[in-house]
C-alpha positions in Angstrom: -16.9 94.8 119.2 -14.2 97.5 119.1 -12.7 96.3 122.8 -12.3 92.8 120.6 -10.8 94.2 118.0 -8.5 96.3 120.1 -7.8 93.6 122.1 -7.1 91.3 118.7 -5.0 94.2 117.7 -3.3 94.2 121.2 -2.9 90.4 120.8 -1.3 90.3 117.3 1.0 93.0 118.8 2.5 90.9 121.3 2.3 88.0 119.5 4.5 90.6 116.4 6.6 91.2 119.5 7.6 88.0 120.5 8.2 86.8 117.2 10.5 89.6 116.9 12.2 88.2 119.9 12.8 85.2 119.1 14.5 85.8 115.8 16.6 88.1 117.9 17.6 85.0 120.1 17.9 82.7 117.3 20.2 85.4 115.1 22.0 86.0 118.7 22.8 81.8 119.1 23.5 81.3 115.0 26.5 84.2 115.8 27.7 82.5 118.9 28.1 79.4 117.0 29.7 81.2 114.4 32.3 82.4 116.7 32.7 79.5 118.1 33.5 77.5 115.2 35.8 80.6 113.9 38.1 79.9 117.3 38.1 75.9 116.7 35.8 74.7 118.8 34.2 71.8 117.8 31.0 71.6 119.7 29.1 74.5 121.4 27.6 74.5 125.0 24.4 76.9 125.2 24.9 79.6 127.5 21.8 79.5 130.4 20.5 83.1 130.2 18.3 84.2 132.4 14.3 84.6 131.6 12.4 87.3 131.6 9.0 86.7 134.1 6.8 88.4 131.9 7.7 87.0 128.4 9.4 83.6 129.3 11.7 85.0 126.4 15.8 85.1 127.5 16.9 88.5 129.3 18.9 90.1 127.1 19.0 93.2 129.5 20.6 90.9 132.6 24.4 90.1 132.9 24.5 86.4 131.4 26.8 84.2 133.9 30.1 82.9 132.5 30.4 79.1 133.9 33.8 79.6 136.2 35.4 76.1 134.3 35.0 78.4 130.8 38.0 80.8 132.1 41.7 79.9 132.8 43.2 80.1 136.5 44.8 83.4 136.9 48.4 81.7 137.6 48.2 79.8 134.1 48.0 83.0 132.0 50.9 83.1 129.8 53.5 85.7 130.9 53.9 88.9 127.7 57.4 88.4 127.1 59.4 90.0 123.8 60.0 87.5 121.2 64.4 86.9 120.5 65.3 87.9 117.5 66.1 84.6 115.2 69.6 84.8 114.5 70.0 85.0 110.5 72.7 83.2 108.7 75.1 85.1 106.1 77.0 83.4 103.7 80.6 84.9 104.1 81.7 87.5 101.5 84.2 85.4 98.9 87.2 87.7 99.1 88.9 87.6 95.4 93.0 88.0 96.5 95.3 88.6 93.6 98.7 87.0 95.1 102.0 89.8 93.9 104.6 88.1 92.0 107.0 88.2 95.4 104.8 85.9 97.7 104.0 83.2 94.6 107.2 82.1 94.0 108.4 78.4 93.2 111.9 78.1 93.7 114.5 76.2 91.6 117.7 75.4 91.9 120.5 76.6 89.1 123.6 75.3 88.6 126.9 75.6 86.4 130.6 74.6 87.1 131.5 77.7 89.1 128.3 77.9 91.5 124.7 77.0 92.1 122.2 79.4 93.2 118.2 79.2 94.1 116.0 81.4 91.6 112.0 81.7 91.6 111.0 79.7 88.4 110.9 81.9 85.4 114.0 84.1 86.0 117.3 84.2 84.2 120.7 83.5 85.0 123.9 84.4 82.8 127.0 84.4 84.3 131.1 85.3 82.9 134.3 84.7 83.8 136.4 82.3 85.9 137.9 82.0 89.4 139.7 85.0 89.1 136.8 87.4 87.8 133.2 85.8 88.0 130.2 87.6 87.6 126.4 86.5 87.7 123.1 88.1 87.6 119.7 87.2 87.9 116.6 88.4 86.5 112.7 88.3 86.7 111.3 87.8 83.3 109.7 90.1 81.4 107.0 92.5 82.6 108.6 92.2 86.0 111.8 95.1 87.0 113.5 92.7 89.8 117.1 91.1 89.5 120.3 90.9 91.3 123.8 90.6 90.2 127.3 90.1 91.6 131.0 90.2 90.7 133.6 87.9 92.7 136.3 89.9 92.3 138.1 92.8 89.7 140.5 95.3 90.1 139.9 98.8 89.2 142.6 101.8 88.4 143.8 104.5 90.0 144.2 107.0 87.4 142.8 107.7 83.7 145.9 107.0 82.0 146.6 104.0 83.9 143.0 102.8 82.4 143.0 104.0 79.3 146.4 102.3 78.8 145.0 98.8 80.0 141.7 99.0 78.3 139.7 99.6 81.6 136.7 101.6 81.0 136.7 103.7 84.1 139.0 104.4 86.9 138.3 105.6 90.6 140.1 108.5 92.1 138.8 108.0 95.3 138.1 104.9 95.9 135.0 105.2 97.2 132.0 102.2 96.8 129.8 105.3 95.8 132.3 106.8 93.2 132.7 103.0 92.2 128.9 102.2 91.7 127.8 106.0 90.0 130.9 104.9 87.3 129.7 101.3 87.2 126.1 101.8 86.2 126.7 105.5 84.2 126.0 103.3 81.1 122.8 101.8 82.0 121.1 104.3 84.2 120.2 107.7 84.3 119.4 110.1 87.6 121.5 107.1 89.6 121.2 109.2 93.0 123.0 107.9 96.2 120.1 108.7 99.0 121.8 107.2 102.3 124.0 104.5 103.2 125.5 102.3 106.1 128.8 100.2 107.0 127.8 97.0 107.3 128.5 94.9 110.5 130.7 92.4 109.3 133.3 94.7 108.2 135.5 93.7 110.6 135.1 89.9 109.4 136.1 90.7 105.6 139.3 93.0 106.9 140.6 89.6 109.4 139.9 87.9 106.2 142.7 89.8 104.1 144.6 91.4 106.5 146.9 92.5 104.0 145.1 94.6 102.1 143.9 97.6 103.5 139.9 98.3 103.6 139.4 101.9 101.9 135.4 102.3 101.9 132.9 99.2 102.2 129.6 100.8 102.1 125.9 99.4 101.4 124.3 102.1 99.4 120.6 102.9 98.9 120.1 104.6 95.2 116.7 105.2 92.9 117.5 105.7 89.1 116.2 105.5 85.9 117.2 102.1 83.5 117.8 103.5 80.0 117.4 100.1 78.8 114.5 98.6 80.2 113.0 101.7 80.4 112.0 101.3 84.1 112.0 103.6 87.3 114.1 101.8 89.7 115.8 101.5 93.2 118.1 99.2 94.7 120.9 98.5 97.2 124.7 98.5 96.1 127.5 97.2 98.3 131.1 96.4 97.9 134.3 96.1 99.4 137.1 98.7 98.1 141.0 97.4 99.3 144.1 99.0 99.1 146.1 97.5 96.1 149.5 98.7 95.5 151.5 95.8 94.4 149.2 94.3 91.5 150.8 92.0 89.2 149.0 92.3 85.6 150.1 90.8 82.0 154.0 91.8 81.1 155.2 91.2 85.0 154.3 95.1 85.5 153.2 96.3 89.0 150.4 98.8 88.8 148.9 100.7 91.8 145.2 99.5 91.4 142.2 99.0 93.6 140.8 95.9 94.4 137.0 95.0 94.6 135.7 92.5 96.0 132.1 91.4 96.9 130.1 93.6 94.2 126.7 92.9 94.9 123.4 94.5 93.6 119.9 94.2 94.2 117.1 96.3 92.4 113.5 96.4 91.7 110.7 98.6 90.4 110.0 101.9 92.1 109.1 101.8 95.2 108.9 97.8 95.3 112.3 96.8 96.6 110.8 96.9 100.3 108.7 93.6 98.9 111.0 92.1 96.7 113.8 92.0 99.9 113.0 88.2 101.2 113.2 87.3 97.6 116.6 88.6 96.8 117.8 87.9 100.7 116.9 83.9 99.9 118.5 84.1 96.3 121.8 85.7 98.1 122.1 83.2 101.3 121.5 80.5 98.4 124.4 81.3 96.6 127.3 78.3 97.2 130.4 78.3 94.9 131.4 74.7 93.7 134.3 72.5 94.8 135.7 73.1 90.7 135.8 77.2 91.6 137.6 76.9 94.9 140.0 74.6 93.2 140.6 77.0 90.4 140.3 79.8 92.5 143.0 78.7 95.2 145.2 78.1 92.3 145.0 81.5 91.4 145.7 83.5 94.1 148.2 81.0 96.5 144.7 80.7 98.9 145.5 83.9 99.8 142.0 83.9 100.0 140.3 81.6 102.8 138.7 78.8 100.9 135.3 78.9 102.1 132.3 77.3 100.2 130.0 79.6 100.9 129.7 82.7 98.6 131.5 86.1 99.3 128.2 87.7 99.1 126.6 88.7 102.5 122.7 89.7 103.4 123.6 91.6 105.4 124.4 94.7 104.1 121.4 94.8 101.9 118.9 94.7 105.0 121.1 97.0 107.0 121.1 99.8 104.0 117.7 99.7 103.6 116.7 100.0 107.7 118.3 103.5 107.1 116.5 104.6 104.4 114.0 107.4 106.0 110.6 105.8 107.0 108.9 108.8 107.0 109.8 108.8 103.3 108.6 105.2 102.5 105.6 105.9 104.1 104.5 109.1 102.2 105.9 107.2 99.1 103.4 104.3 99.5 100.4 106.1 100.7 100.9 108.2 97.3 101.1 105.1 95.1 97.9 104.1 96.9 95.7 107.6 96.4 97.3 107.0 92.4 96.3 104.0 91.9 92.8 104.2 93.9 94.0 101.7 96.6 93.4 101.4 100.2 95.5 99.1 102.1 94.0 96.7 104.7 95.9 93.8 106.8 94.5 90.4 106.8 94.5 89.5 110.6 93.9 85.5 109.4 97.1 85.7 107.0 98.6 88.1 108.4 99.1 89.7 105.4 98.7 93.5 103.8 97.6 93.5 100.8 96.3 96.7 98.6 92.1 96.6 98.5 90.1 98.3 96.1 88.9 101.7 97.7 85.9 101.0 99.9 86.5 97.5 100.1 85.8 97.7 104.1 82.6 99.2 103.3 81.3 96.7 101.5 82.4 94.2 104.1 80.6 96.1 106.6 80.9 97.0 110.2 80.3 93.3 111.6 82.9 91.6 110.2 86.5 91.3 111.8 88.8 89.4 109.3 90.1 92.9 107.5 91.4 96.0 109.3 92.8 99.3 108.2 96.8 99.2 108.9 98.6 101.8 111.1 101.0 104.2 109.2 104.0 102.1 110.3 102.9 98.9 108.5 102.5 101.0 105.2 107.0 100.4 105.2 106.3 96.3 105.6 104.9 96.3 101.9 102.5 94.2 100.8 101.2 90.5 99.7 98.9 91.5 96.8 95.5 92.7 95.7 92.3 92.3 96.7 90.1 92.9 93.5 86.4 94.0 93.5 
Protein backbone atom coordinates (compact mmCIF):
# COMPACT_ATOMS: atom_id res chain seq x y z
CA UNK A 1 0.00 0.00 0.00
CA UNK A 2 2.58 2.67 0.84
CA UNK A 3 4.93 1.55 -2.36
CA UNK A 4 1.39 2.47 -4.34
CA UNK A 5 0.94 5.42 -2.81
CA UNK A 6 4.55 6.44 -3.21
CA UNK A 7 4.55 5.33 -6.57
CA UNK A 8 0.99 7.47 -7.15
CA UNK A 9 2.77 10.22 -5.50
CA UNK A 10 5.93 9.58 -7.85
CA UNK A 11 3.44 9.44 -10.78
CA UNK A 12 1.52 12.72 -10.11
CA UNK A 13 5.01 14.17 -9.75
CA UNK A 14 6.04 13.55 -13.18
CA UNK A 15 2.89 13.90 -14.59
CA UNK A 16 3.12 17.97 -12.29
CA UNK A 17 6.40 17.94 -14.10
CA UNK A 18 5.51 17.61 -17.51
CA UNK A 19 2.72 19.71 -17.29
CA UNK A 20 5.05 22.30 -16.12
CA UNK A 21 6.92 21.65 -19.30
CA UNK A 22 4.66 21.99 -21.55
CA UNK A 23 3.33 25.43 -20.51
CA UNK A 24 7.00 26.27 -20.70
CA UNK A 25 6.94 25.31 -24.46
CA UNK A 26 3.69 26.68 -25.10
CA UNK A 27 4.67 30.27 -23.28
CA UNK A 28 8.19 29.74 -25.23
CA UNK A 29 6.17 29.42 -28.96
CA UNK A 30 3.30 32.26 -27.93
CA UNK A 31 6.66 34.69 -27.51
CA UNK A 32 8.20 33.61 -30.71
CA UNK A 33 5.14 34.35 -32.47
CA UNK A 34 5.04 37.56 -30.71
CA UNK A 35 8.32 38.46 -31.99
CA UNK A 36 7.65 37.50 -35.00
CA UNK A 37 4.70 39.43 -35.73
CA UNK A 38 6.47 42.61 -33.89
CA UNK A 39 9.30 42.38 -36.98
CA UNK A 40 6.39 42.00 -39.77
CA UNK A 41 6.32 38.69 -40.52
CA UNK A 42 3.21 37.42 -41.55
CA UNK A 43 3.24 33.81 -41.00
CA UNK A 44 5.54 31.80 -38.55
CA UNK A 45 7.53 28.57 -39.43
CA UNK A 46 8.02 26.27 -36.06
CA UNK A 47 11.44 25.86 -35.25
CA UNK A 48 12.27 21.71 -35.07
CA UNK A 49 13.91 21.46 -31.63
CA UNK A 50 15.41 18.65 -30.65
CA UNK A 51 13.53 15.97 -28.08
CA UNK A 52 14.58 14.94 -25.17
CA UNK A 53 14.76 10.66 -25.02
CA UNK A 54 13.42 10.49 -21.69
CA UNK A 55 10.50 12.93 -21.69
CA UNK A 56 9.65 13.16 -25.49
CA UNK A 57 9.23 16.91 -24.30
CA UNK A 58 11.63 19.61 -26.68
CA UNK A 59 15.34 20.02 -25.33
CA UNK A 60 15.51 23.22 -24.20
CA UNK A 61 19.13 22.51 -22.88
CA UNK A 62 20.45 21.62 -26.66
CA UNK A 63 21.49 24.29 -29.26
CA UNK A 64 18.29 24.57 -31.52
CA UNK A 65 19.49 24.64 -35.34
CA UNK A 66 18.87 27.75 -37.36
CA UNK A 67 17.61 26.58 -41.04
CA UNK A 68 20.76 27.99 -43.27
CA UNK A 69 17.90 29.74 -45.86
CA UNK A 70 16.64 31.89 -42.45
CA UNK A 71 20.09 33.97 -42.61
CA UNK A 72 21.39 36.35 -45.36
CA UNK A 73 24.64 35.44 -47.52
CA UNK A 74 27.50 37.11 -45.87
CA UNK A 75 28.29 39.25 -49.29
CA UNK A 76 24.63 40.74 -49.08
CA UNK A 77 25.05 42.39 -45.63
CA UNK A 78 24.55 46.03 -46.03
CA UNK A 79 27.93 47.95 -45.78
CA UNK A 80 27.79 50.66 -42.14
CA UNK A 81 28.35 53.67 -43.89
CA UNK A 82 27.70 57.51 -42.29
CA UNK A 83 24.57 59.01 -43.35
CA UNK A 84 25.31 62.86 -45.59
CA UNK A 85 24.10 65.42 -43.97
CA UNK A 86 20.75 66.79 -45.96
CA UNK A 87 21.63 70.02 -47.11
CA UNK A 88 19.15 72.69 -45.47
CA UNK A 89 17.72 75.55 -47.38
CA UNK A 90 17.92 79.27 -45.96
CA UNK A 91 15.88 81.89 -47.16
CA UNK A 92 18.40 84.75 -47.93
CA UNK A 93 18.62 87.61 -45.33
CA UNK A 94 16.37 90.73 -47.01
CA UNK A 95 18.98 93.42 -46.77
CA UNK A 96 17.00 96.95 -46.06
CA UNK A 97 19.48 99.67 -48.24
CA UNK A 98 18.62 103.23 -47.57
CA UNK A 99 19.94 104.81 -51.07
CA UNK A 100 22.01 108.62 -50.08
CA UNK A 101 20.62 111.51 -51.84
CA UNK A 102 23.90 111.49 -54.36
CA UNK A 103 23.29 107.99 -55.99
CA UNK A 104 19.21 108.64 -56.35
CA UNK A 105 19.22 111.31 -58.47
CA UNK A 106 16.81 112.13 -61.51
CA UNK A 107 18.21 114.60 -63.70
CA UNK A 108 16.48 117.45 -65.51
CA UNK A 109 17.40 119.67 -67.74
CA UNK A 110 17.19 123.84 -66.95
CA UNK A 111 17.13 126.33 -69.31
CA UNK A 112 16.97 130.28 -69.68
CA UNK A 113 18.21 132.63 -72.49
CA UNK A 114 21.85 132.80 -71.46
CA UNK A 115 22.45 128.91 -70.75
CA UNK A 116 21.06 125.49 -70.01
CA UNK A 117 22.38 123.26 -67.40
CA UNK A 118 21.40 119.53 -66.01
CA UNK A 119 20.29 119.61 -62.22
CA UNK A 120 18.98 116.47 -60.03
CA UNK A 121 15.19 117.12 -59.73
CA UNK A 122 14.44 119.20 -56.74
CA UNK A 123 17.32 121.71 -56.85
CA UNK A 124 17.30 125.45 -57.52
CA UNK A 125 18.63 127.56 -60.09
CA UNK A 126 18.78 131.50 -59.96
CA UNK A 127 21.00 133.13 -62.12
CA UNK A 128 22.02 137.40 -62.77
CA UNK A 129 23.49 139.34 -65.16
CA UNK A 130 24.20 139.39 -68.89
CA UNK A 131 26.93 138.51 -71.32
CA UNK A 132 29.28 140.73 -69.75
CA UNK A 133 28.75 139.55 -66.00
CA UNK A 134 26.65 136.24 -65.58
CA UNK A 135 26.41 134.38 -62.62
CA UNK A 136 24.41 131.06 -61.63
CA UNK A 137 24.16 128.82 -58.75
CA UNK A 138 22.58 125.70 -57.99
CA UNK A 139 21.24 124.25 -54.93
CA UNK A 140 19.88 121.05 -53.25
CA UNK A 141 16.69 121.78 -51.46
CA UNK A 142 16.21 121.94 -48.19
CA UNK A 143 17.62 119.61 -45.55
CA UNK A 144 20.36 118.86 -47.98
CA UNK A 145 23.96 121.39 -47.73
CA UNK A 146 25.04 120.69 -51.63
CA UNK A 147 25.20 123.46 -54.44
CA UNK A 148 27.46 124.94 -56.88
CA UNK A 149 27.77 128.29 -58.38
CA UNK A 150 29.71 130.23 -60.96
CA UNK A 151 30.45 133.71 -62.26
CA UNK A 152 31.36 134.21 -66.18
CA UNK A 153 33.29 137.04 -65.79
CA UNK A 154 33.91 140.46 -63.30
CA UNK A 155 36.60 142.64 -62.68
CA UNK A 156 37.96 143.26 -59.34
CA UNK A 157 40.21 146.50 -57.96
CA UNK A 158 43.37 146.98 -57.20
CA UNK A 159 43.29 149.23 -54.39
CA UNK A 160 40.64 150.34 -51.51
CA UNK A 161 40.12 153.62 -52.87
CA UNK A 162 39.88 152.62 -56.36
CA UNK A 163 36.77 150.34 -54.84
CA UNK A 164 35.31 152.35 -52.56
CA UNK A 165 35.17 155.06 -55.39
CA UNK A 166 33.38 152.65 -57.86
CA UNK A 167 31.12 151.02 -55.37
CA UNK A 168 33.05 147.64 -55.38
CA UNK A 169 32.76 145.96 -52.18
CA UNK A 170 36.26 144.48 -51.85
CA UNK A 171 39.50 144.92 -53.62
CA UNK A 172 42.54 142.38 -53.98
CA UNK A 173 46.02 143.54 -53.30
CA UNK A 174 47.51 140.63 -54.36
CA UNK A 175 45.72 139.09 -56.70
CA UNK A 176 45.69 135.93 -55.55
CA UNK A 177 42.49 133.26 -56.17
CA UNK A 178 42.89 132.60 -52.36
CA UNK A 179 43.01 136.37 -51.28
CA UNK A 180 40.09 136.57 -53.97
CA UNK A 181 37.78 133.64 -52.53
CA UNK A 182 38.55 134.49 -48.38
CA UNK A 183 37.15 138.28 -49.50
CA UNK A 184 34.35 136.75 -51.69
CA UNK A 185 32.75 134.50 -49.12
CA UNK A 186 33.86 136.78 -45.72
CA UNK A 187 30.04 137.56 -45.75
CA UNK A 188 28.57 134.25 -45.70
CA UNK A 189 31.03 132.11 -43.97
CA UNK A 190 32.88 131.92 -40.99
CA UNK A 191 36.38 129.86 -40.19
CA UNK A 192 36.72 129.87 -44.34
CA UNK A 193 40.26 128.05 -44.03
CA UNK A 194 42.38 127.45 -47.24
CA UNK A 195 43.77 123.66 -46.48
CA UNK A 196 45.72 122.82 -49.80
CA UNK A 197 45.45 123.58 -53.33
CA UNK A 198 46.75 122.72 -57.05
CA UNK A 199 47.30 124.46 -60.54
CA UNK A 200 45.09 122.88 -62.64
CA UNK A 201 46.32 121.29 -65.91
CA UNK A 202 44.69 123.26 -68.41
CA UNK A 203 46.35 126.37 -67.42
CA UNK A 204 48.21 126.56 -70.25
CA UNK A 205 44.88 126.26 -72.54
CA UNK A 206 43.06 129.42 -70.70
CA UNK A 207 46.53 131.57 -71.11
CA UNK A 208 46.62 130.60 -75.31
CA UNK A 209 43.16 131.56 -74.95
CA UNK A 210 43.80 135.37 -73.91
CA UNK A 211 47.21 135.83 -74.64
CA UNK A 212 46.90 139.30 -73.90
CA UNK A 213 46.25 139.28 -70.58
CA UNK A 214 48.57 138.06 -68.28
CA UNK A 215 47.70 134.96 -65.82
CA UNK A 216 48.58 136.12 -62.14
CA UNK A 217 47.36 133.09 -59.93
CA UNK A 218 44.82 130.29 -61.23
CA UNK A 219 44.49 128.06 -58.34
CA UNK A 220 41.79 125.22 -57.33
CA UNK A 221 41.51 125.54 -53.72
CA UNK A 222 40.28 123.04 -51.09
CA UNK A 223 38.58 125.05 -47.92
CA UNK A 224 36.14 123.78 -44.90
CA UNK A 225 34.04 126.72 -43.26
CA UNK A 226 31.17 127.45 -41.45
CA UNK A 227 27.83 128.93 -43.47
CA UNK A 228 26.47 131.68 -41.18
CA UNK A 229 23.35 131.43 -43.10
CA UNK A 230 22.35 128.03 -43.49
CA UNK A 231 23.91 127.31 -40.47
CA UNK A 232 25.90 124.32 -41.83
CA UNK A 233 29.56 122.90 -41.45
CA UNK A 234 30.83 122.84 -44.92
CA UNK A 235 33.72 122.19 -47.46
CA UNK A 236 34.17 122.79 -50.91
CA UNK A 237 36.55 123.49 -53.87
CA UNK A 238 37.11 127.14 -55.18
CA UNK A 239 38.81 127.90 -58.54
CA UNK A 240 39.39 130.83 -60.64
CA UNK A 241 41.40 132.44 -63.10
CA UNK A 242 43.09 135.95 -61.91
CA UNK A 243 44.49 138.09 -65.27
CA UNK A 244 46.55 141.03 -65.44
CA UNK A 245 44.22 144.08 -66.28
CA UNK A 246 45.73 147.35 -66.71
CA UNK A 247 43.90 149.01 -69.39
CA UNK A 248 40.18 148.59 -68.24
CA UNK A 249 37.68 150.75 -69.82
CA UNK A 250 34.73 151.39 -67.12
CA UNK A 251 31.65 154.09 -67.27
CA UNK A 252 33.01 157.96 -68.03
CA UNK A 253 35.85 156.57 -70.68
CA UNK A 254 38.24 156.26 -67.52
CA UNK A 255 41.03 153.59 -67.57
CA UNK A 256 41.41 151.91 -64.19
CA UNK A 257 44.12 149.36 -63.34
CA UNK A 258 41.83 146.38 -62.26
CA UNK A 259 41.97 142.60 -62.13
CA UNK A 260 40.14 140.44 -64.19
CA UNK A 261 38.31 137.17 -63.20
CA UNK A 262 37.30 134.87 -65.05
CA UNK A 263 35.95 131.24 -64.54
CA UNK A 264 34.67 131.59 -60.77
CA UNK A 265 33.50 128.37 -59.98
CA UNK A 266 32.48 126.80 -56.59
CA UNK A 267 31.33 123.57 -55.38
CA UNK A 268 30.46 122.79 -51.67
CA UNK A 269 28.70 120.26 -49.58
CA UNK A 270 28.14 119.17 -46.05
CA UNK A 271 31.10 118.30 -43.85
CA UNK A 272 32.86 115.76 -44.85
CA UNK A 273 30.44 114.81 -47.91
CA UNK A 274 31.94 116.65 -50.81
CA UNK A 275 34.02 113.30 -51.51
CA UNK A 276 30.27 111.79 -52.47
CA UNK A 277 28.63 114.68 -53.84
CA UNK A 278 31.82 115.04 -56.65
CA UNK A 279 30.10 113.01 -59.64
CA UNK A 280 27.10 115.03 -58.90
CA UNK A 281 28.56 118.46 -59.26
CA UNK A 282 31.30 117.02 -61.96
CA UNK A 283 27.93 116.02 -64.26
CA UNK A 284 26.10 119.43 -63.34
CA UNK A 285 29.55 121.36 -64.50
CA UNK A 286 30.35 119.25 -67.90
CA UNK A 287 26.41 119.95 -68.43
CA UNK A 288 26.70 123.49 -68.49
CA UNK A 289 26.37 124.92 -72.39
CA UNK A 290 25.84 128.71 -72.93
CA UNK A 291 23.19 129.49 -75.62
CA UNK A 292 23.62 130.82 -79.24
CA UNK A 293 21.62 134.38 -77.61
CA UNK A 294 24.79 134.70 -74.91
CA UNK A 295 27.59 134.20 -77.42
CA UNK A 296 25.82 136.66 -79.67
CA UNK A 297 25.65 139.19 -76.91
CA UNK A 298 28.68 138.23 -75.49
CA UNK A 299 30.86 138.68 -78.85
CA UNK A 300 29.26 141.98 -79.12
CA UNK A 301 30.62 142.96 -75.95
CA UNK A 302 33.98 142.34 -75.94
CA UNK A 303 35.01 142.49 -80.06
CA UNK A 304 35.29 138.26 -79.61
CA UNK A 305 38.24 138.98 -77.97
CA UNK A 306 37.05 136.07 -76.31
CA UNK A 307 37.03 132.70 -78.55
CA UNK A 308 33.35 132.00 -79.06
CA UNK A 309 33.03 128.60 -77.90
CA UNK A 310 29.60 126.98 -76.86
CA UNK A 311 30.70 125.20 -74.33
CA UNK A 312 30.88 126.80 -70.80
CA UNK A 313 34.17 128.41 -69.34
CA UNK A 314 33.78 126.25 -66.46
CA UNK A 315 36.25 123.14 -66.36
CA UNK A 316 36.06 119.76 -64.13
CA UNK A 317 38.96 119.61 -64.00
CA UNK A 318 40.26 121.59 -61.43
CA UNK A 319 37.67 120.52 -59.02
CA UNK A 320 38.86 116.71 -59.19
CA UNK A 321 42.47 117.75 -59.35
CA UNK A 322 42.11 119.99 -55.91
CA UNK A 323 40.58 117.46 -54.21
CA UNK A 324 43.22 114.38 -55.23
CA UNK A 325 45.59 116.62 -53.02
CA UNK A 326 43.76 116.93 -50.20
CA UNK A 327 45.65 114.50 -47.46
CA UNK A 328 44.17 110.89 -47.56
CA UNK A 329 45.41 110.08 -44.38
CA UNK A 330 43.11 112.99 -43.27
CA UNK A 331 39.89 111.77 -45.06
CA UNK A 332 40.37 108.57 -43.84
CA UNK A 333 40.60 109.42 -40.02
CA UNK A 334 37.75 111.96 -40.82
CA UNK A 335 35.40 109.17 -42.03
CA UNK A 336 36.30 106.42 -39.74
CA UNK A 337 35.36 109.13 -36.95
CA UNK A 338 32.00 110.01 -38.47
CA UNK A 339 31.51 106.22 -38.43
CA UNK A 340 32.46 105.45 -34.47
CA UNK A 341 29.95 108.85 -33.99
CA UNK A 342 27.27 107.80 -35.57
CA UNK A 343 27.60 103.83 -34.59
CA UNK A 344 28.36 102.81 -38.27
CA UNK A 345 30.52 100.25 -39.78
CA UNK A 346 31.12 100.45 -43.34
CA UNK A 347 30.96 97.32 -45.61
CA UNK A 348 31.33 97.06 -49.62
CA UNK A 349 28.72 95.33 -51.57
CA UNK A 350 30.77 93.05 -53.85
CA UNK A 351 27.28 92.50 -56.09
CA UNK A 352 26.88 96.47 -56.44
CA UNK A 353 29.93 97.28 -55.94
CA UNK A 354 29.01 99.71 -53.66
CA UNK A 355 30.02 101.02 -49.82
CA UNK A 356 27.57 101.85 -48.02
CA UNK A 357 27.53 102.64 -44.04
CA UNK A 358 25.82 99.32 -42.06
CA UNK A 359 24.52 99.46 -38.76
CA UNK A 360 27.28 98.17 -36.24
CA UNK A 361 27.28 94.35 -36.27
CA UNK A 362 25.51 94.06 -39.38
CA UNK A 363 28.21 91.28 -40.55
CA UNK A 364 27.39 89.46 -37.62
CA UNK A 365 24.11 89.00 -38.05
CA UNK A 366 24.77 87.89 -41.66
CA UNK A 367 27.05 85.38 -40.37
CA UNK A 368 30.26 83.71 -41.36
CA UNK A 369 28.76 81.80 -44.51
CA UNK A 370 27.63 84.38 -46.48
CA UNK A 371 29.92 86.27 -49.13
CA UNK A 372 27.80 89.27 -50.59
CA UNK A 373 29.15 91.92 -47.77
CA UNK A 374 32.80 92.46 -46.86
CA UNK A 375 34.57 94.87 -44.45
CA UNK A 376 36.44 97.62 -46.72
CA UNK A 377 40.28 98.28 -46.58
CA UNK A 378 41.28 101.71 -45.07
CA UNK A 379 41.87 103.11 -48.61
CA UNK A 380 38.17 102.68 -49.74
CA UNK A 381 36.99 104.59 -46.54
CA UNK A 382 38.27 108.09 -49.17
CA UNK A 383 35.73 106.58 -52.16
CA UNK A 384 32.69 107.58 -49.86
CA UNK A 385 29.75 105.90 -49.94
CA UNK A 386 26.26 104.84 -51.61
CA UNK A 387 23.99 104.82 -48.52
CA UNK A 388 22.75 102.91 -45.53
CA UNK A 389 22.04 99.71 -44.72
CA UNK A 390 19.35 99.87 -41.80
CA UNK A 391 18.70 97.08 -39.19
Amino acid sequence: MIETTTASVRCVKEVTSMLKRKQLAALTAALLLLSAAACGRTSYEPVNLPVSSVTGMPDESADAPVPEDTLPEEDSWPEESEAEPVPVETEPAEINIRPAAWEDVTWTLYECPYFTVEIPEGWVVTWDGNAEKLGWTAEAPAGTYAGISNIDHMNICKSQQTAGFLGQPFWLENGTVQEYMEKMYSGTTENFTVHNGCVPANKDEIQALRPDKQIQDYQALYATFYDSVKGSDGEGIFSAVVMEAPDVVLTGGINYAMWEVNGTLAQWAEAGRLVDWAPVLAHIVNSFTYTDYYIQEWMAIFNAQWSGSTQGGTDPDPVMEAFEERMKDDTIVQEKYSDMIGEYERVYDTENDKIYRAYNGFLDDLGPDQNRFTSITDDQYAEGYAGWIDK
